[in-house]
C-alpha positions in Angstrom: 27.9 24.0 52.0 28.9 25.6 48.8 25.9 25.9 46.2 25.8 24.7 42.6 25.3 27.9 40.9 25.2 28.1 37.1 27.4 29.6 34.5 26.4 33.6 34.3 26.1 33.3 30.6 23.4 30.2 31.1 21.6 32.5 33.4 21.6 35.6 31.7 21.4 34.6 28.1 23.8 35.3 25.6 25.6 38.5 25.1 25.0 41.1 23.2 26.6 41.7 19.5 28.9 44.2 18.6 26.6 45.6 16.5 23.5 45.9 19.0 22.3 49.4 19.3 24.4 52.1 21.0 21.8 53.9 22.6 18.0 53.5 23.4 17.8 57.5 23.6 16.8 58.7 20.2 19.9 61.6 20.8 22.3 59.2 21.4 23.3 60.4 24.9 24.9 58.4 28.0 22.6 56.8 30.1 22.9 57.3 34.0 22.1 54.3 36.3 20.5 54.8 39.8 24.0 53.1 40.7 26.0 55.8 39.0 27.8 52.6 37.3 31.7 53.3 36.1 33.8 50.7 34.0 35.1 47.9 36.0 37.9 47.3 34.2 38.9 51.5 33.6 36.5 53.2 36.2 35.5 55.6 33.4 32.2 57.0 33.4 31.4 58.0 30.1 28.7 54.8 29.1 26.9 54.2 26.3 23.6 52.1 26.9 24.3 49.1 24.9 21.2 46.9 24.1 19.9 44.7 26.9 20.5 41.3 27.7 17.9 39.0 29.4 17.9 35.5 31.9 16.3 31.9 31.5 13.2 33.8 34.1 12.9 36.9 31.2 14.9 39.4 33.4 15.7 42.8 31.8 19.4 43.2 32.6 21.1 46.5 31.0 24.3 46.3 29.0 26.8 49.6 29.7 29.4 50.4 26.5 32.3 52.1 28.1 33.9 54.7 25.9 37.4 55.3 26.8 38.5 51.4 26.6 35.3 49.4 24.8 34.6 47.8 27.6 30.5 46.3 27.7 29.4 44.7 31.0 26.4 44.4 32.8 24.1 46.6 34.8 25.0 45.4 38.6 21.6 46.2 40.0 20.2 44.0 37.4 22.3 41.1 38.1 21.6 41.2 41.4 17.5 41.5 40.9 18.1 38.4 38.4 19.9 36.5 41.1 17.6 37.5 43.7 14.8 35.6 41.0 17.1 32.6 40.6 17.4 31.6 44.2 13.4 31.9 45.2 12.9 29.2 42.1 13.8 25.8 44.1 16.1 23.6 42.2 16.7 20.1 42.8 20.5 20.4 42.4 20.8 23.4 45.0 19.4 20.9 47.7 21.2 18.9 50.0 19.3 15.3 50.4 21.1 14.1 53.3 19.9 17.0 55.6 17.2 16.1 58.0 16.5 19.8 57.4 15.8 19.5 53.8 13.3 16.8 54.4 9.7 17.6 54.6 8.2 14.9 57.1 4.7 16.6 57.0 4.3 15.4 53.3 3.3 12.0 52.0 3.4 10.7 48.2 -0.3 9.1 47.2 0.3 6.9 44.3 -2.3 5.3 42.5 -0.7 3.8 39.2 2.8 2.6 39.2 4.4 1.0 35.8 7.1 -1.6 35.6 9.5 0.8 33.6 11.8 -2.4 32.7 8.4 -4.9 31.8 7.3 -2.5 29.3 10.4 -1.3 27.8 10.7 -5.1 26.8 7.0 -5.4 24.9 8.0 -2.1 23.0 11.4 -3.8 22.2 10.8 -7.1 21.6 7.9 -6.9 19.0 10.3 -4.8 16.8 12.7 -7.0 16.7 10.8 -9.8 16.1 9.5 -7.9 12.8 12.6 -6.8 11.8 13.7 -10.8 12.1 10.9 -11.9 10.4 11.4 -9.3 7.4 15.0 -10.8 6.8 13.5 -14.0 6.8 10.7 -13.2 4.4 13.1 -11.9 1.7 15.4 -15.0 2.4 11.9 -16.7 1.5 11.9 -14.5 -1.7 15.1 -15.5 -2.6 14.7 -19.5 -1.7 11.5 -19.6 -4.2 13.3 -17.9 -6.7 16.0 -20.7 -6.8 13.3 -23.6 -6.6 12.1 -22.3 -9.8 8.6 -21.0 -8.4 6.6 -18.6 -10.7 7.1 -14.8 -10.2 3.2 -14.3 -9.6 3.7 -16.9 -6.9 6.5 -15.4 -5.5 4.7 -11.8 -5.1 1.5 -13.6 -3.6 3.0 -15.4 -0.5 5.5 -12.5 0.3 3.1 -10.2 0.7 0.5 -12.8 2.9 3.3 -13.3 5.1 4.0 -9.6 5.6 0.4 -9.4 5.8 0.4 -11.8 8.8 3.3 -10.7 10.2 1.8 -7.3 10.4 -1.0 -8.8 12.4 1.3 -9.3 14.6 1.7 -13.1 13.5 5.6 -14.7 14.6 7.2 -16.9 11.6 9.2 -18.1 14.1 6.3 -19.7 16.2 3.3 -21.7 14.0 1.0 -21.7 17.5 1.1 -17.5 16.5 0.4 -18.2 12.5 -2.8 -20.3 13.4 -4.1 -18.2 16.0 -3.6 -14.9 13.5 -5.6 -16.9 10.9 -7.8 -18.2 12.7 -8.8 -14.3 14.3 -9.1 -12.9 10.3 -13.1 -13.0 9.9 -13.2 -10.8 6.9 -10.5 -13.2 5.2 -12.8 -16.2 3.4 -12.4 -19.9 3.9 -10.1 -20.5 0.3 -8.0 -17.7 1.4 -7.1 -19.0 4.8 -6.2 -22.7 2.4 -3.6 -20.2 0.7 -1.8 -18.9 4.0 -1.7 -22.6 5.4 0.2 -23.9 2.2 2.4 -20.4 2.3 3.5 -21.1 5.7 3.9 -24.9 4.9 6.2 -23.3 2.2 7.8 -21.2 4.3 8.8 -23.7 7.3 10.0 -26.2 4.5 12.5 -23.3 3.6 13.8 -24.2 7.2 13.8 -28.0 6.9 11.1 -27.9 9.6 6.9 -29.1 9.7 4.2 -28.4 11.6 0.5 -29.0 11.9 -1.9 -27.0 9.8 -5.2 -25.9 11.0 -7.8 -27.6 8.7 -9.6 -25.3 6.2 -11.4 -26.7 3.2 -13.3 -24.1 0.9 -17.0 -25.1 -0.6 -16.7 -25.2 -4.1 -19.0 -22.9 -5.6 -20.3 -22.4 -9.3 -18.9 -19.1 -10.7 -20.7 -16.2 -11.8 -21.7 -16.4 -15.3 -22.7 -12.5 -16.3 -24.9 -12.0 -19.7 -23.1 -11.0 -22.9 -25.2 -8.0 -22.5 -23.6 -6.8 -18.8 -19.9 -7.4 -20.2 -20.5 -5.3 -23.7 -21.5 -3.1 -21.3 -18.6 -3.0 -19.2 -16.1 -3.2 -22.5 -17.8 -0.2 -23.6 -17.8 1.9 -20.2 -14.0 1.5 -19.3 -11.2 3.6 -20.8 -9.0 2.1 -23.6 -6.7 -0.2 -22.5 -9.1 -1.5 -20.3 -11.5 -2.5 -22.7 -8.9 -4.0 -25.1 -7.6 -5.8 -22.1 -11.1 -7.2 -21.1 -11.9 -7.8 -24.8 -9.3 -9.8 -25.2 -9.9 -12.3 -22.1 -13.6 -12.2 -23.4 -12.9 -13.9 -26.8 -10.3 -15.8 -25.9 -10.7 -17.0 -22.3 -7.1 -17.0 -21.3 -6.0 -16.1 -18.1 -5.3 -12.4 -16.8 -1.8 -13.7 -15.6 -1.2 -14.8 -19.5 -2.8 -11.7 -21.0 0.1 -9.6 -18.9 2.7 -11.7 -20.6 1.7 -11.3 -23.7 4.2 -8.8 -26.2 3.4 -7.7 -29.3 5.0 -10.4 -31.4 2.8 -12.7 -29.8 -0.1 -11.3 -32.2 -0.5 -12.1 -35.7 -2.7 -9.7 -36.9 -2.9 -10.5 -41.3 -3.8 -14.2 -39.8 -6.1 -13.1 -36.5 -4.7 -15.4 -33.9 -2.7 -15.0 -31.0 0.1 -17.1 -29.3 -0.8 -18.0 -25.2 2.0 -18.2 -22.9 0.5 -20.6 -20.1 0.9 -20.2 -16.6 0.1 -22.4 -13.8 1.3 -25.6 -15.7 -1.5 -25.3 -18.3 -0.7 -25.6 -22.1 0.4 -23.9 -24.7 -2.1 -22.6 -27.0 -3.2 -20.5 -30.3 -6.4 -18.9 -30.0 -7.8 -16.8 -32.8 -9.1 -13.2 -32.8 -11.7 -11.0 -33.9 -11.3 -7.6 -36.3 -13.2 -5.6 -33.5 -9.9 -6.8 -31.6 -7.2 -6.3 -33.8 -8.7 -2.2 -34.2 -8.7 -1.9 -30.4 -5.1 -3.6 -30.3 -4.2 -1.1 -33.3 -5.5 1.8 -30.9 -2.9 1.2 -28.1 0.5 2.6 -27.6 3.5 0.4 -29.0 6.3 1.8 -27.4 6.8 -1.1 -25.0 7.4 -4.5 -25.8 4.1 -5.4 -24.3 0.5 -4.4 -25.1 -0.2 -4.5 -21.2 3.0 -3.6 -19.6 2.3 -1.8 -16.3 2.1 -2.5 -12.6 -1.1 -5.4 -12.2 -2.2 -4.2 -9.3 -2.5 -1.0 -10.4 -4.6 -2.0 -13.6 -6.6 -3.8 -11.4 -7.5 -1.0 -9.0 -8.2 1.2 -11.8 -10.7 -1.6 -13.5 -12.5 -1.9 -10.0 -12.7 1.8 -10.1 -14.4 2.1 -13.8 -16.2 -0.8 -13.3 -18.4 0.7 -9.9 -18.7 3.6 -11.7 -20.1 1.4 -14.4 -22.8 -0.9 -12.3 -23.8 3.0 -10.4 -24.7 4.5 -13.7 -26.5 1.2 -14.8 -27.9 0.6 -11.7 -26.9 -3.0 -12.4 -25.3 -4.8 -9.2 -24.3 -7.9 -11.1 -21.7 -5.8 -12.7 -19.9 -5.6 -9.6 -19.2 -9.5 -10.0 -17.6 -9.0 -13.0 -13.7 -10.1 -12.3 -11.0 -10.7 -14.8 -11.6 -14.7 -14.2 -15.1 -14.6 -14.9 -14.7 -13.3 -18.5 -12.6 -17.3 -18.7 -15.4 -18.9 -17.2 -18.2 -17.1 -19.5 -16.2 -17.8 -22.5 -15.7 -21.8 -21.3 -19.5 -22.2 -21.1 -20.7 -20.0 -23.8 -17.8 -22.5 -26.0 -20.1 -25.9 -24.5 -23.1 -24.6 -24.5 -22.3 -23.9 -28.4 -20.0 -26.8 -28.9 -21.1 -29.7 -26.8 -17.6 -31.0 -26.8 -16.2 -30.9 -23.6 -12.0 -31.7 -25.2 -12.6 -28.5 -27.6 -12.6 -26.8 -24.1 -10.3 -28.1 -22.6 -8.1 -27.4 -25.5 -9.1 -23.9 -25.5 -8.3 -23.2 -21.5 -5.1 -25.4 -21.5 -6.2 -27.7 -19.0 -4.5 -30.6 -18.6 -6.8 -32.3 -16.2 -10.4 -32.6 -17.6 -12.0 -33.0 -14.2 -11.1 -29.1 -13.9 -13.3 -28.4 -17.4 -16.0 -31.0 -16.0 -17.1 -27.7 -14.1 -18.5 -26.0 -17.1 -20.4 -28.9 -17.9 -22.6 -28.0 -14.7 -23.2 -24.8 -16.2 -25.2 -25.6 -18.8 -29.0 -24.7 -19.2 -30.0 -22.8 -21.7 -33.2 -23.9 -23.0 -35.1 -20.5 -21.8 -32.6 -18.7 -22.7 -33.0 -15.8 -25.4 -30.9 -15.8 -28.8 -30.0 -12.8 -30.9 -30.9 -13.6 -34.5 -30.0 -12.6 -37.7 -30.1 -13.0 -41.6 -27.4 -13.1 -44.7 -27.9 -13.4 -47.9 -24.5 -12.9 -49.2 -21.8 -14.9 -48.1 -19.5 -11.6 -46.9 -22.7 -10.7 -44.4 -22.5 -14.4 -43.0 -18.7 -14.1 -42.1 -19.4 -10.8 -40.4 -22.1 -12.5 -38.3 -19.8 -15.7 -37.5 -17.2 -13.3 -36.8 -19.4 -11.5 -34.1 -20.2 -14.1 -32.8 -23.5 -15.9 -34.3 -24.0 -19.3 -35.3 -25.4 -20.8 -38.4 -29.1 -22.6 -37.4 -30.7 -22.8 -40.6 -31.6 -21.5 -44.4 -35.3 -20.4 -45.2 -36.0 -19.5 -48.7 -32.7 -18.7 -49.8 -31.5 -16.6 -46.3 -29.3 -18.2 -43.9 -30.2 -17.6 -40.1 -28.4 -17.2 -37.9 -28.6 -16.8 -33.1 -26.5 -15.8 -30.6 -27.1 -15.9 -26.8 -27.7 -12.4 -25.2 
């Protein structure tokens, strides 16, 4: 039976260059081989040793230069050495299978694992395409909202809970796999799973189709009301634009979404007010300003058309960042409950508890429905707390004070007094 035998130039390597070295004798001489080779194409003997060339197994063969007709071949004791090393290696294609003599009978194959090479090359293939499916389908999603006229804010928040889920290895396709990834998220809280139910309500409607939603309803909880104290503190810790930003939601308790929006020609700075944008259905409103903010405002960059124009969730990482920083060198852990929101629900109750007039609030947030500024209402109860005070006796010291925030209580031999909460 005639063996499968390789190409000499796969077993041997490639050949040598033209340019290899002539001689490995430092005088240049002809080499003599134990075989006392001659030219096989001129029978000359006058060689040069021309380099070496080596097999796949790291065999030394020599490489002769004849010089009468330039012919270079191979040492023949060398190829036969390397051949001798290629047939004691066993190769499966120089093996005849149908040979009882080629069969080793006094062998037997132990196997103590097998895999189902076709089962699991379909959960390696199938999961991927199911992701790439549901990725199409999610920027469809993008697309669909975009028509229906939903918010851009909106938009970014449900595409990027449903690649959230669908990295959890959620399928849009089937809602059984939505609640079951939901319902495994423990670190996610209770108002957060309400959000991915009505995302994925959103989602299926996209398709015409319903299902049933798991039932989550979140406690309502009253917010966190820091001191004046803690958020001067925070103002005064973080880096420019930071603090103007925070500043800003702090005396006017508008809404971080609506802060983002605004541009510079929202701001009238000879009159101290500024122009809101409302999001979330709320109403249009004009709020006015403090001189402290119209110098940090001043301070800021007005190359862009916007104060705060930059990537929000960067900003927001960067606060977070300042603002441990912040609560370590205080040593103050209520700072770290400090959010962009809470500086809205401060200024709401510090507006009641100053006011008593729950539509002036209203008015101020843009709500629409007063049963969501009822809240503040709840937050109420002061009558411990500690006041700033201070005198004027001049009415240009009085508007400083009302300007920083103080309210007029009373007059005592010609001095007005004034308090503010700490």
């Amino acid at each position: 039976m005639a063996e499968l035998t390789p190409s000499p130039d796969v077993i041997f390597g490639t050949k040598a260059g033209s340019n290899a070295s002539k001689s490995e004798h430092a005088d240049g001489s002809a080499g003599i081989s134990p075989l006392n080779p001659s030219c096989p194409k001129c029978g000359g003997k006058k060689l040069w040793r021309d380099g070496n060339r080596y097999s796949i197994f790291g065999d030394k063969i020599q490489r002769w230069l004849c010089r009468d007709c330039k012919h270079r071949f191979s040492d023949f004791e060398d190829v036969l050495k390397a051949w001798s090393t290629l047939e004691r290696i066993e190769m499966i294609d120089t093996k005849s299978l149908k040979s009882w003599d080629d069969k080793d009978t006094s062998r037997q194959i132990c196997v103590t694992e097998t895999k189902n090479l076709a089962a699991e090359q379909q959960t390696t293939q199938v999961p991927r395409r199911n992701e790439e499916e549901c990725k199409g389908k999610i920027i469809e999603h993008a697309f669909w909202m975009q028509k229906e006229g939903y918010a851009e804010a909106t938009i970014t928040r449900r595409i990027r809970l449903l690649r959230t889920m669908v990295n959890k290895g959620a399928n849009l396709q089937d809602p059984e796999s939505i609640k079951e990834t939901i319902a495994k998220q423990q670190k996610w809280s209770v108002k957060t799973k309400e959000i991915a139910i009505e995302t994925y309500s959103c989602f299926l409607k996209m398709q015409g189709k319903a299902w049933s939603p798991p039932k989550y309803k979140a406690v309502r909880k009253l917010p966190f009301i820091p001191t004046e104290d803690e958020i001067n503190s925070l103002i005064a810790g973080c880096n420019k634009k930071t603090a103007t930003f925070l500043q800003l939601l702090k005396e006017t308790g508008m809404r971080c979404g609506e802060a983002f929006m605004l541009e510079w020609t929202d701001f009238d700075l000879e009159n101290k007010t500024v122009n809101i944008t409302p999001e979330k259905g709320s109403e249009p409103r004009q709020l006015r300003i403090s001189t402290q903010l119209i110098a940090m405002l001043n301070s800021l960059p007005k190359e862009k058309p916007k104060p705060f124009d930059c990537s929000h969730r960067h900003f927001t990482r960067t606060f977070r960042i300042q603002r441990a920083k912040i609560a370590i060198k205080l040593k103050n852990d209520r700072i770290h409950k400090i959010h962009f929101h809470t500086l809205r629900h401060w200024k709401a109750t510090m507006e009641y508890a100053k006011t008593k007039d729950i539509l002036h609030v209203m008015k101020m947030l843009g709500h629409k429905n007063i049963q969501n500024t009822l809240l503040y209402t709840q937050l109420i109860s002061f009558e411990n707390d500690e006041f700033h005070s201070a005198t004027a006796s001049t009415v240009q010291d009085a508007q400083k004070l009302i300007e920083a925030g103080f309210e007029y209580v009373c007059e005592f031999s010609d001095v007005k007094i004034f308090r503010r909460r700490k």
